[in-house]
C-alpha positions, -999 to 999 in steps of 0.1 A, spaced: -148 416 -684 -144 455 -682 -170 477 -693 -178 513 -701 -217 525 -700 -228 493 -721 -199 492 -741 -174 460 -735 -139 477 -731 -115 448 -751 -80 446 -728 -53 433 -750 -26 408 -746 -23 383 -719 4 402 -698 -22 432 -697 -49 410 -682 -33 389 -654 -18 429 -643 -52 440 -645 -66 413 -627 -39 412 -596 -51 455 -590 -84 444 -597 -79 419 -567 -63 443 -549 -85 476 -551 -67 507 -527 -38 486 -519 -7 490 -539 7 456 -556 43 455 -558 62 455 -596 79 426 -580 48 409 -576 33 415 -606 65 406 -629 68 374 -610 34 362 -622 29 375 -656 66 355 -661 51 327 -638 91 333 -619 105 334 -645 111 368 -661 133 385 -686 158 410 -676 136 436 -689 109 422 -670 102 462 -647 103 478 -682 78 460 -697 55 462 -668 58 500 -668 48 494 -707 21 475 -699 4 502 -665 9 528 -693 -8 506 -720 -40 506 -697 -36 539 -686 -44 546 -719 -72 519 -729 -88 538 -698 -87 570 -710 -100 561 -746 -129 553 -724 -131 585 -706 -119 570 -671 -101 596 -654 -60 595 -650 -56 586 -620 -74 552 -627 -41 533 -620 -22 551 -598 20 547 -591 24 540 -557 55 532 -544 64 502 -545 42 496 -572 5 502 -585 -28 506 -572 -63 510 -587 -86 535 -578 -121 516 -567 -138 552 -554 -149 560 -589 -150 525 -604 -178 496 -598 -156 464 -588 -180 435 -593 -164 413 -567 -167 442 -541 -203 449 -545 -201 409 -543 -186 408 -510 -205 438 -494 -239 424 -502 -232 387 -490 -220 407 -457 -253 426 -449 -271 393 -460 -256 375 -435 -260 405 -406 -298 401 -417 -303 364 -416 -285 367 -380 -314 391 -372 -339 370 -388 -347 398 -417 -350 367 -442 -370 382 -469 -343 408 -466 -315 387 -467 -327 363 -494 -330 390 -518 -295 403 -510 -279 371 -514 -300 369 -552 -288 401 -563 -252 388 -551 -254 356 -569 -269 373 -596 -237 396 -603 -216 362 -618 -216 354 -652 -193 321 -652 -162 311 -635 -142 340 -623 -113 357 -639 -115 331 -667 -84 327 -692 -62 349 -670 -28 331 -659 -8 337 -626 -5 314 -600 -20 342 -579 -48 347 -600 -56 314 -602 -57 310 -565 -77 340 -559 -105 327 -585 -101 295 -567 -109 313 -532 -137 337 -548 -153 306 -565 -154 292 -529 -168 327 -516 -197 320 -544 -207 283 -534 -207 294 -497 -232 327 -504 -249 303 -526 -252 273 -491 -260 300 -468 -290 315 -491 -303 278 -496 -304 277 -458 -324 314 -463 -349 302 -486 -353 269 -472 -362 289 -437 -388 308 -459 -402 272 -469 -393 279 -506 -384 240 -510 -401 238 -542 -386 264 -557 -353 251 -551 -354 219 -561 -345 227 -601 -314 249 -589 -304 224 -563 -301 195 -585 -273 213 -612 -254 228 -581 -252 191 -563 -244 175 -601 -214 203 -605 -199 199 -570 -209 164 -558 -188 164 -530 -201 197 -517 -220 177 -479 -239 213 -473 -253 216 -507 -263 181 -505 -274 183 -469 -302 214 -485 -312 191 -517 -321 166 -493 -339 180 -472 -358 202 -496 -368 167 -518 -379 153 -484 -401 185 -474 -413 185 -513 -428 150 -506 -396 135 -527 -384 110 -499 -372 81 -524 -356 108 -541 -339 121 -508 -330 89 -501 -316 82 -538 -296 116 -530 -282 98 -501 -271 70 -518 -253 83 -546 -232 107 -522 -221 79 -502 -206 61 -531 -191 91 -548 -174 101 -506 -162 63 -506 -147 62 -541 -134 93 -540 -126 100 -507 -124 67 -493 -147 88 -466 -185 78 -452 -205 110 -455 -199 134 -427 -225 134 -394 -249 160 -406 -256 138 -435 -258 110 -421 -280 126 -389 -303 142 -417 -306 101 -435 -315 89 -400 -339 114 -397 -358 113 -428 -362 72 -424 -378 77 -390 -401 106 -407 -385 130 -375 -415 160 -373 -390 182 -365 -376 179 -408 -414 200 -411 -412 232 -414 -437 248 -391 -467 275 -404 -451 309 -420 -407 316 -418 -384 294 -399 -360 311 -378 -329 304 -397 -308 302 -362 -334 274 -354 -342 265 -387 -348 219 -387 -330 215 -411 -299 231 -390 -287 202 -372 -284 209 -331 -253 223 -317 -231 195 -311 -216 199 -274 -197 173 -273 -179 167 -306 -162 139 -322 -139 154 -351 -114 128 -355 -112 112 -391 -112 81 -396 -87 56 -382 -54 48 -407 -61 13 -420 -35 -9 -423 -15 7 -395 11 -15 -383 43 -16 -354 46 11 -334 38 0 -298 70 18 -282 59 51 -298 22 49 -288 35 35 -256 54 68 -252 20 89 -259 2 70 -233 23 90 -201 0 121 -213 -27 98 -201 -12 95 -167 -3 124 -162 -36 137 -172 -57 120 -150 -32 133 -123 -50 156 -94 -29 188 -103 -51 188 -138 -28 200 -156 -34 198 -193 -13 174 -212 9 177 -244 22 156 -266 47 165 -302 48 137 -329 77 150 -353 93 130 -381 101 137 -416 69 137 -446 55 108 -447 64 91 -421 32 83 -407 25 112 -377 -3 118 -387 -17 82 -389 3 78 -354 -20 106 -341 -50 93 -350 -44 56 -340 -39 70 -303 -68 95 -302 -92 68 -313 -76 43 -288 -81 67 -263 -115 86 -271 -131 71 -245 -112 87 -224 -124 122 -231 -160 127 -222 -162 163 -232 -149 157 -269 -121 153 -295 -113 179 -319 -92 174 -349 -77 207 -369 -53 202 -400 -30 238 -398 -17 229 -431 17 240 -422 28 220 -451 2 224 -479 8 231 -508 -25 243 -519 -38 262 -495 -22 289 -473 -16 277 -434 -51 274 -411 -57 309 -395 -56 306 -359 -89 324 -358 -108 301 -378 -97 275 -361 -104 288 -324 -141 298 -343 -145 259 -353 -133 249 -319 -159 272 -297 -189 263 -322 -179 228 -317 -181 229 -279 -214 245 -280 -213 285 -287 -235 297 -313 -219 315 -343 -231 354 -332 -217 347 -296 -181 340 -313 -153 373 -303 -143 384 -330 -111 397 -312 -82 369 -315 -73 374 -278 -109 365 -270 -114 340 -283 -87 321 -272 -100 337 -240 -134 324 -243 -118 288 -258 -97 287 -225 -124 295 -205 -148 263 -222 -119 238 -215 -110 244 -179 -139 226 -165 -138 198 -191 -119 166 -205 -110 172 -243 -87 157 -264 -69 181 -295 -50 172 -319 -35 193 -343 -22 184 -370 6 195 -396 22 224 -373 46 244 -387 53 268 -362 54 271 -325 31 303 -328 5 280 -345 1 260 -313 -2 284 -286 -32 297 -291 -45 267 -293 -35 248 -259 -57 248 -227 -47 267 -202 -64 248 -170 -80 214 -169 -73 181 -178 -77 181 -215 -50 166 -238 -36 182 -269 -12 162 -291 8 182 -319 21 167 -353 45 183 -375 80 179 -398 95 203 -377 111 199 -337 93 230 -325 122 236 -298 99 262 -277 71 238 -273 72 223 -243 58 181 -237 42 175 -207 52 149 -199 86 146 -214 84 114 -227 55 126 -254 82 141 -271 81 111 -299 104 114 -324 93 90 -355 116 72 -375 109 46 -402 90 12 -397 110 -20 -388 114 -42 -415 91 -69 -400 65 -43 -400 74 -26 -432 65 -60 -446 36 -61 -428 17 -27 -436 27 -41 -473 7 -73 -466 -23 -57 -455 -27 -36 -485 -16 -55 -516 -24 -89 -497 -11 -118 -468 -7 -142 -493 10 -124 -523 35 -111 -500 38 -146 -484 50 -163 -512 75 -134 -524 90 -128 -488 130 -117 -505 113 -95 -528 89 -80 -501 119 -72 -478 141 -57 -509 107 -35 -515 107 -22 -484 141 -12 -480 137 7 -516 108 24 -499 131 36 -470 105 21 -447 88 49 -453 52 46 -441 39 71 -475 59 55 -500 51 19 -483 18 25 -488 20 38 -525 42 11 -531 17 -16 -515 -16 7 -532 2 -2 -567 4 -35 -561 -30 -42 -549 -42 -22 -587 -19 -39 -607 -31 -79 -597 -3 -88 -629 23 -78 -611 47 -95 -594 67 -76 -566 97 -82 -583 83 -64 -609 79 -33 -589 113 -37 -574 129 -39 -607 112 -2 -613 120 10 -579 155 -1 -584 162 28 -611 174 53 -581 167 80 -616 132 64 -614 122 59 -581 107 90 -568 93 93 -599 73 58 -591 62 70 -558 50 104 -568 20 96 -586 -20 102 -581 -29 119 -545 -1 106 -527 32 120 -536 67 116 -523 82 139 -539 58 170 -532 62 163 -494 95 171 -493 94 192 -522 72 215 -493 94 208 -465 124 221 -486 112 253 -494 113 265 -461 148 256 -454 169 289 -451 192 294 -487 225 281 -468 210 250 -456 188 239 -487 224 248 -505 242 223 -479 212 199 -482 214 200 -527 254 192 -526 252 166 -496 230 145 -518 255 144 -547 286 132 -524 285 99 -524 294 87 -488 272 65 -468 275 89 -439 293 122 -427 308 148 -405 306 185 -401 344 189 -420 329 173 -448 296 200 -446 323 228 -442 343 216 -468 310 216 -495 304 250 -486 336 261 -480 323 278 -442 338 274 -408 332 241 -392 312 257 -361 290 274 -393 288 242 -410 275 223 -379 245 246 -372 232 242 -404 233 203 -402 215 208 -373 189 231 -392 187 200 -416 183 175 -385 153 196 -371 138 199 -402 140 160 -405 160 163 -436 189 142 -422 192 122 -390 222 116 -366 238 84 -370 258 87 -335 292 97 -323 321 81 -339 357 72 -325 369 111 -328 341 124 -309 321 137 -340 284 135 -349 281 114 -377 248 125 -401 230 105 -429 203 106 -452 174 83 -461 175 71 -497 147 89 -508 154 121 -494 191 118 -507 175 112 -540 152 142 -535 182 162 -527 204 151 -558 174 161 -582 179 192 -564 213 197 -571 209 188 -607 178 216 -614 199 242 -590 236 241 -595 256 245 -625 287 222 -628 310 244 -620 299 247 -585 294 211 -578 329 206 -597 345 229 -573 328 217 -540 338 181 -543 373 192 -550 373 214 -519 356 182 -499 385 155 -515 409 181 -509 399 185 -473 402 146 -467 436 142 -485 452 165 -462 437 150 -429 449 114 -445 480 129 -454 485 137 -416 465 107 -404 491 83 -422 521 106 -416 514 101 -374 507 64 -376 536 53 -395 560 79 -377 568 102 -402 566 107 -443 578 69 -455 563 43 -478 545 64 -494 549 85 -530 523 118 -528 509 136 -560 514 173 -566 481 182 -550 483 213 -530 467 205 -491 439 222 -480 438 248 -454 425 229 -422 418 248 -386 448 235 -362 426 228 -331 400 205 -359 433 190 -371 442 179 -331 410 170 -327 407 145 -355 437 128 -351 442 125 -315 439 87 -326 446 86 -362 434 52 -370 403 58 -355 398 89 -376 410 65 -408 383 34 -387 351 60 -386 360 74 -421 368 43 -441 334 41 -458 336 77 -467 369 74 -479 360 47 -504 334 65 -515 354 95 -520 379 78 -540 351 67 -563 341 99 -568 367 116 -576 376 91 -599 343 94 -620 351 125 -618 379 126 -635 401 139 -603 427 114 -606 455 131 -586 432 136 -556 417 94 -564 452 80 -560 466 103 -538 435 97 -509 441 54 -516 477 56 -507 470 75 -476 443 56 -463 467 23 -474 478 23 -437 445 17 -427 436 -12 -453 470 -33 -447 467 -28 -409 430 -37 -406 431 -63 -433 403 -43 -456 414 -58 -487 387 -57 -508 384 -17 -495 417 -15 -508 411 -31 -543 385 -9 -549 400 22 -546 430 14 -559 412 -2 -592 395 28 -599 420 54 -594 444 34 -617 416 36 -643 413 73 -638 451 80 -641 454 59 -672 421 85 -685 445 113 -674 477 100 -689 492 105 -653 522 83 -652 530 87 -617 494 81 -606 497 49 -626 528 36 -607 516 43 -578 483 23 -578 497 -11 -599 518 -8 -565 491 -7 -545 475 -32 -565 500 -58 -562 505 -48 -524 472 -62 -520 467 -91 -543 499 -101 -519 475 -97 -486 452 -121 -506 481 -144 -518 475 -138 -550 513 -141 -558 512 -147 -601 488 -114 -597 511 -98 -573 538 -104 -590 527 -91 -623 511 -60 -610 546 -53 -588 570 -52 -622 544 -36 -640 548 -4 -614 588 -15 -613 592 -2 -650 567 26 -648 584 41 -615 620 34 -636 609 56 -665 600 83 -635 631 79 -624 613 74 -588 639 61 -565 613 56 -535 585 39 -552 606 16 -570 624 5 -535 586 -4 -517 579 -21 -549 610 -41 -547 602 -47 -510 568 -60 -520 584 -84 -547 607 -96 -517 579 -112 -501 567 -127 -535 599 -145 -546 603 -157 -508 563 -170 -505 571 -188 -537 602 -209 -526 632 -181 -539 648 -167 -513 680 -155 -531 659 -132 -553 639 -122 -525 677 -111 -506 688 -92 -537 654 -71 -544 656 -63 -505 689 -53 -509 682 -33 -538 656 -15 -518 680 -11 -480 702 19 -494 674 35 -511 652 39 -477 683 49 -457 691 77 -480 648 90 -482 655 88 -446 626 61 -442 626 48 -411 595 28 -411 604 7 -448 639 4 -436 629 -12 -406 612 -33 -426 635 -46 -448 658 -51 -423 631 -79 -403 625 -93 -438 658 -99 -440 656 -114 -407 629 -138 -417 651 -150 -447 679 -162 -425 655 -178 -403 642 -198 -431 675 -207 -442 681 -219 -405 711 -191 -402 699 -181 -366 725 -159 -354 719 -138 -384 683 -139 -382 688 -126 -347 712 -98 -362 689 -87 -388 663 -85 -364 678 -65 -333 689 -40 -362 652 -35 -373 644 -29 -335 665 -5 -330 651 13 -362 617 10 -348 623 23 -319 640 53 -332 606 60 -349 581 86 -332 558 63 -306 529 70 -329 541 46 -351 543 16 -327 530 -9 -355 565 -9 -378 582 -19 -342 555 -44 -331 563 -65 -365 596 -62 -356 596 -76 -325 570 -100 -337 603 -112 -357 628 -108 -334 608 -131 -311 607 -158 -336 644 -156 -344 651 -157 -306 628 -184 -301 645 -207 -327 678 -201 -311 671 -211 -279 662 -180 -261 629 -185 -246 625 -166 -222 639 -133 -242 613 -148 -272 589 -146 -246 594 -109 -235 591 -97 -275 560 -113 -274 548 -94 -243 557 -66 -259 540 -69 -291 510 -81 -271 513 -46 -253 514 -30 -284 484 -47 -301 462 -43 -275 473 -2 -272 460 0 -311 435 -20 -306 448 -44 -339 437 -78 -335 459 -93 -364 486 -87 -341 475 -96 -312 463 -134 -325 499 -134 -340 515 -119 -302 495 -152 -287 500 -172 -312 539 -167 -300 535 -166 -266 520 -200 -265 553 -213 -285 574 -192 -265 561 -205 -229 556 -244 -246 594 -239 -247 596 -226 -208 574 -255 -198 548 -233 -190 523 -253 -201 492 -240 -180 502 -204 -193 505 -216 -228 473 -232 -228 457 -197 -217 479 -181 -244 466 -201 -274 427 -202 -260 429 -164 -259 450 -162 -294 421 -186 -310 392 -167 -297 409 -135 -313 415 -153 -348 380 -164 -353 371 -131 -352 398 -118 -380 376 -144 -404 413 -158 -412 410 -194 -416 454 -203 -415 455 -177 -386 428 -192 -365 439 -227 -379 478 -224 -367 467 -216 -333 442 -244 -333 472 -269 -344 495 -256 -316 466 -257 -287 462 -297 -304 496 -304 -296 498 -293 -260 465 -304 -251 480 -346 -266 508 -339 -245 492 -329 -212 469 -360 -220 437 -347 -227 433 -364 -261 396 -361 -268 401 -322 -265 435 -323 -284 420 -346 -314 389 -314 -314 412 -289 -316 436 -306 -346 404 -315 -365 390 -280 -365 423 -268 -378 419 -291 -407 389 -278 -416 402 -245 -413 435 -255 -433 411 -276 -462 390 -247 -465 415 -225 -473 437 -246 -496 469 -247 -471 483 -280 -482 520 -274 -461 496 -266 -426 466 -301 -437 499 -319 -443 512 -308 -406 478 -317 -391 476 -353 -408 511 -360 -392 499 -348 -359 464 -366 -359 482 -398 -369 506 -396 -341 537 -397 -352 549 -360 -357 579 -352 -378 602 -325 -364 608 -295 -387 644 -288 -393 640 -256 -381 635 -270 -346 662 -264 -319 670 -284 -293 653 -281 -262 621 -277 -281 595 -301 -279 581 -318 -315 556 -294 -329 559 -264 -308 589 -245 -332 574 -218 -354 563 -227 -389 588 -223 -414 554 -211 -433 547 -183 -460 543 -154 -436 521 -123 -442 540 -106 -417 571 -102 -444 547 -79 -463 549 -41 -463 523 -44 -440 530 -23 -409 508 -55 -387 526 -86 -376 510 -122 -394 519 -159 -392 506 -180 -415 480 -167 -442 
């Protein structure tokens, strides 16, 4: 309220009022326009928003006048206003001036002088102040100065009470306690004045009911001086009765005794589960600490919001309390807090010394001396700190001993790089909860037995939690309220990924607002990075994917990953195959970070960086697949321009490029997806056929599927022809690695018309390659010869090396299973020779090759030449780490050295191929070699063994549906073998390769036998 003599000066409009209050708040210190449009537009202000301040300074300039203020009331002051307080009474000054000399009387014991200061202070409110103003800075200074008010009106209680005025007290007492019932001072002076009044059932009554409003509320006991003060009045302690005349207030009774050695840890974290390696890890600062250097001990617990540092804090300070004879002190710095500014080093050094014994007049006021004085306290004794919620490293060093053997352990989201542990390993770095004890801390708060009997659901719960500790606990806090509920119903809510923060972001404990704190301290760049990283949808990620979102440098890109790993915001996965850091995010916090995105960016921008990040990865799978398969062939590229990628990143990705396709795969899928939803379908189908070289060779069909399905939806949404060829290719290329044939088949002529109506000579030849293999797998081999050589003449003039080598073994295959030998081997030293014309890179196109030149030489007669192809493509698989082939190179060699009568070495072969092929998950693969091994282990006489070997490949054989191999096995486990035709003299029954479909006649650059 403004006045003027005893008239009540009206201030209109609510934009006028919250600028008057922020000067009022502010009197003889200028207040910034910036500051004042951003809260009468609460952030949010008009383009006109200086204007209309200006309007509104010059609006009270006048109401002032009117009133006979002088002109310089409100004064301009660069860069904003001020008010002149020299000529005006300020209420709240007078306020704070008076409550100051009360308190330098009460130190002095001038009570009757400070009890009437204090009145006349309290006397100047009317109600709650700055009422029906708005501005979140207004509301947080009434906050503080309605604070200011209830502390003036504890400290004159204490005043009065010293004068022995209990009486008089009690009526105020009991509508003070009634509006703030959690207030432990206030109630500390009610009580005791209702005890010294003769009230004791009353005090105690006052007792009681604070203890169940702390424990429903706060799920808190009442703190020590409460409960000291309860003990004291059930013993009827003298020293609660006031002696003849004033009390000293500084040894007033009803001022509890300086506590020297303190206990300020709160309460234990029920339910607290796992963690033994971490509080393992904080037990070296006991060790150390109990060294004889005493050297003070420090410990950092870091780990992203509500991960449970805190509650891993506590657990070890209370385990160890005993420990520390000279006391435990406990300080929140609310480096996180979103209601209250951080803790002021000051006050918390003040706390600190009155704990340990100084009185409040013998407290510095000088920062440097108290830490002085602080340091001086703990050098002779055993403490244990912990301080909790750091933000910043200067927070901390104030705050640790300098000497002694005390123990300080340090929470907070961030790493704090300049604080140093002592020892090293109390640098703990906190992660989520294992899921058996995710499960666990669940149990203890919703219940053992409810969780007992829904064990699947309790585990899916957990992992939608993250394993977060906070949203475990939420989670498990809901569930123990809501008895009707079943935990699947609560995972069917979490399950809503747009739901699920909201879900663990309500009452007290809230997900979302701890990292909603944590990511408004992140610099612009990196919450940018953070907002867009949480709308790709990869599992995990590299810096050229960061760079590529931002469109930065790599090396710029990378340090503000690292910003996000410090702040906890992502963690490091590991190193993958190319030597890069690979990053991830929890759920949640990836969910954080998309709502982010959504509120922040506008479409175009998130449009744009996903381009720029498929982009990016089409031109390194571009170059990935152009280096494996030895140059541009079998493959038919969209228009899309490639991105511009540094040289020396290029080199450094694809020094191996399958391992660059291996880390990436996931990613890749992902990105395909994407861009597909996106409606990107030239980057969608583009990206599938250049990561096909990894699906064939690595057998990731159902990858391959995938991609392929969804880009040909998106190019059919785009009316893009080409991209619609393209992926019914790719589509029947792998319904043929499944042998799928009608499927194949159908998907193959589909692309064959589209790529005719393109007049697109290439793609139709690698379709009528792949329909090769599909007439020959289903018993036509003359329409398998003329679609390869349809395709021959058409790779010879595109120059492609790689499908013409293929054809050319295809061909070689054909003759083989026609029995035309000599032509087989013709076929097959031509598509050698192509091979090995290729660049070394692409050593896979000449590995099947050979894989097919050994079988033709093998069925010929020429052993021991079938025997060096195999050694080669064994070389070769091993080099590229590609187990298909290198079961299939075994498989071989154990024919190939059968046929030498090499048994011994055979045997080896075929034990090594097996082991190989049970890790491929191939059932004919691992099933063919199991056959052969059967065969040779009857003829060297070890039946028992043999009969193991043939029954296990039945099972294979019956599991997969290969009636031509169970037929083969029955024969053999009756005895009586029948010798294929294909079997050449000098071969023993059994030991001739299968005249079997054969994968390996697929456009797949890896060699096959049998699936």
């Amino acid at each position: 309220m403004v006045t003027s003599g005893e008239r009540k000066v009206v201030i209109g409009g609510a934009r006028q009022r919250t600028t008057l209050a922020l000067l009022l708040l502010n009197p003889g210190r200028t207040v910034p326009v910036d500051t004042l449009v951003h809260e009468v537009w609460n952030g949010n202000p008009p383009a006109t928003a200086r204007t209309q301040i200006a309007i509104v300074i010059a609006a009270l300039r006048k109401t002032f006048k009117a009133q006979g203020a002088a002109d310089d009331t409100i004064v301009t002051a660069h860069p904003g206003y001020l008010l002149d307080a020299e000529s005006h009474y300020i209420d709240s000054v007078e306020f704070t001036a008076l409550v100051a000399q009360a308190e330098i009387d009460a130190r002095e014991q001038r009570l009757e002088d400070a009890a009437g200061r204090y009145r006349r202070a309290l006397d100047l409110w009317r109600g709650p102040a700055l009422a029906g103003v708005s501005g979140l800075l207004v509301e947080e200074e009434a906050g503080r100065l309605g604070e200011y008010r209830l502390n003036a009106y504890d400290d004159a209680t204490a005043v009065q009470l010293a004068l022995g005025r209990h009486y008089e007290l009690l009526p105020e007492l009991g509508g003070v306690v009634q509006e703030n019932p959690l207030r432990e001072r206030t109630r500390y002076h009610q009580m005791l004045a209702q005890y010294r009044a003769g009230r004791r059932a009353e005090a105690m009554e006052s007792y009681r009911e604070a203890r169940e409003q702390f424990i429903e509320e706060l799920g808190l006991e009442p703190g020590p001086d409460l409960q000291e003060l309860h003990d004291l009045i059930l013993r009827d302690d003298p020293s609660l009765t006031p002696a003849d005349g004033p009390v000293s207030i500084a040894t007033e009774a009803a001022t509890p005794e300086v506590v020297v050695v303190p206990s300020e840890l709160p309460p234990d974290v029920p339910g607290f589960t796992g963690r033994e390696s971490e509080l393992a890890a904080l037990d070296a600062l006991m060790i150390e600490s109990g060294a004889a250097l005493q050297t003070p001990t420090v410990g950092l617990i870091t780990g992203v919001a509500g991960v449970g540092k805190s509650g891993l804090a506590l657990r070890w300070a209370h385990r160890v309390a005993d420990d520390f004879p000279d006391g435990r002190l406990f300080a929140d710095l609310r480096g996180y807090d979103e209601q209250h500014e951080p803790a002021s080093v000051a006050d918390v050094l003040g706390r600190f010394l009155r704990s340990l014994g100084v009185p409040g007049q013998q407290i510095p006021e000088a920062l440097e001396e108290r830490i002085a004085l602080y340091r001086s306290l703990l050098t002779e004794r055993r403490a244990l700190i912990v301080l909790d919620n750091v933000r910043t490293h200067a927070q901390v060093v104030p705050l640790l001993p300098g000497s002694g053997a005390s123990c300080v352990v340090v929470t907070s989201r961030d790493q704090l790089e300049q604080l140093v542990t002592w020892p090293k390993e109390a640098r703990v770095h906190l992660g989520v909860l294992p899921p058996d004890a995710a499960v666990e801390l669940v149990a203890k708060i919703a219940g053992e037995e409810r969780i007992a009997t829904a064990r699947t659901d309790a585990t899916r719960l957990v992992e939608l939690c993250d394993r977060l500790p906070l949203a475990l606990r939420i989670a498990a806090a809901r569930l123990a309220s809501k008895p009707h509920w079943s935990v699947r119903h609560l995972v069917a809510r979490l399950s809503d990924e747009r739901r699920r923060l909201d879900e663990l972001s309500q009452g007290e404990s809230r997900v979302r607002a701890g990292f909603e704190l944590s990511y408004r301290y992140l610099s612009v760049d990196a919450a940018r990075l953070y907002r867009r990283l949480g709308l790709a949808d990869v599992p995990d990620f590299t810096s050229w994917v960061a760079a590529a979102l931002l469109d930065v440098d790599v090396i710029d890109a990378e340090l503000l990953l690292e910003d996000l790993v410090d702040t906890q915001f992502l963690e490091v996965v590991g190193v993958d195959a190319t030597g890069r850091l690979r990053y991830r995010f929890q759920n949640l916090l990836r969910l954080y970070a998309g709502e982010r995105a959504r509120d922040e960016e506008s479409d175009e921008a998130w449009h744009d960086a996903c381009r720029r990040v498929f982009r990016t990865a089409l031109t390194i799978a571009r170059e990935a697949h152009r280096r494996e398969s030895g140059g541009e062939f079998s493959i038919v590229h969209s228009g899309t321009e490639p991105a511009t990628i540094d040289t020396d990143l290029l080199e450094e990705l694809l020094a191996d490029p399958l391992a660059w396709f291996e880390a990436e795969r996931l990613c890749l899928v992902g990105m395909v997806e994407q861009a597909a939803r996106m409606g990107m379908a030239d980057l969608a189908w583009d990206l599938t056929g250049s990561a096909s070289v990894l699906f064939e060779t690595r057998s990731y069909v159902e990858n391959w599927e995938s991609c392929a399905v969804h880009a040909l939806d998106a190019a059919r949404a785009a009316d893009d022809r080409l991209g619609q060829a393209v992926m019914l290719h790719h589509t029947g290329a792998a319904a043929l690695m499944r042998q799928s044939m009608d499927e194949a088949k159908a998907r193959s002529e589909e692309a064959l018309e589209l790529y005719g109506d393109l007049d697109e000579r290439l793609g139709r030849a690698l379709v009528l390659r792949n329909l090769a293999v599909v007439h020959r797998l289903q018993g036509d081999p003359d329409a398998a010869a003329d679609r390869l050589r349809g395709a021959l003449p058409i790779f010879r003039e595109a120059g492609d090396l790689s499908s013409e080598s293929s054809v050319l073994q295809n061909m070689a295959q054909l003759e083989l299973d026609r029995g035309n030998y000599e032509a087989s081997l013709a076929h097959a030293r031509d598509a050698v020779r192509v091979a090995e014309s290729m660049d070394p890179g692409a050593s896979r196109s000449l590995a099947q090759c050979l894989y097919r030149l050994g079988s033709a030489q093998l069925l010929s007669g020429r052993a021991e030449e079938a025997e060096e192809s195999y050694l080669r493509v064994e070389e070769l698989s091993r080099a590229k780490a590609d187990t298909h082939g290198l079961a299939h190179a075994l498989y071989g060699l154990g024919q190939a050295r059968v046929a030498l009568g090499a048994l011994e070495s055979a045997e080896t072969a075929y034990v090594q191929g097996r082991k190989v092929a049970r890790g491929l998950g191939s059932p004919v693969v691992e099933g063919s070699i199991r056959l052969k091994l059967g065969v040779l282990l009857r003829e060297l006489g070890r039946d028992e063994e043999a009969r193991a070997e043939l029954l296990g490949a039945k099972e294979l054989f019956t599991r997969r549906g290969a009636t031509h191999w169970q037929e083969e096995v029955a024969r053999e486990l009756s005895g009586s073998p029948e010798i294929s035709p294909e079997v050449s003299p000098g071969l023993s029954p059994g030991l001739a390769p299968e005249p079997s479909p054969d994968p390996s006649l697929e456009p797949s650059p890896g060699v096959g036998i049998g699936e």
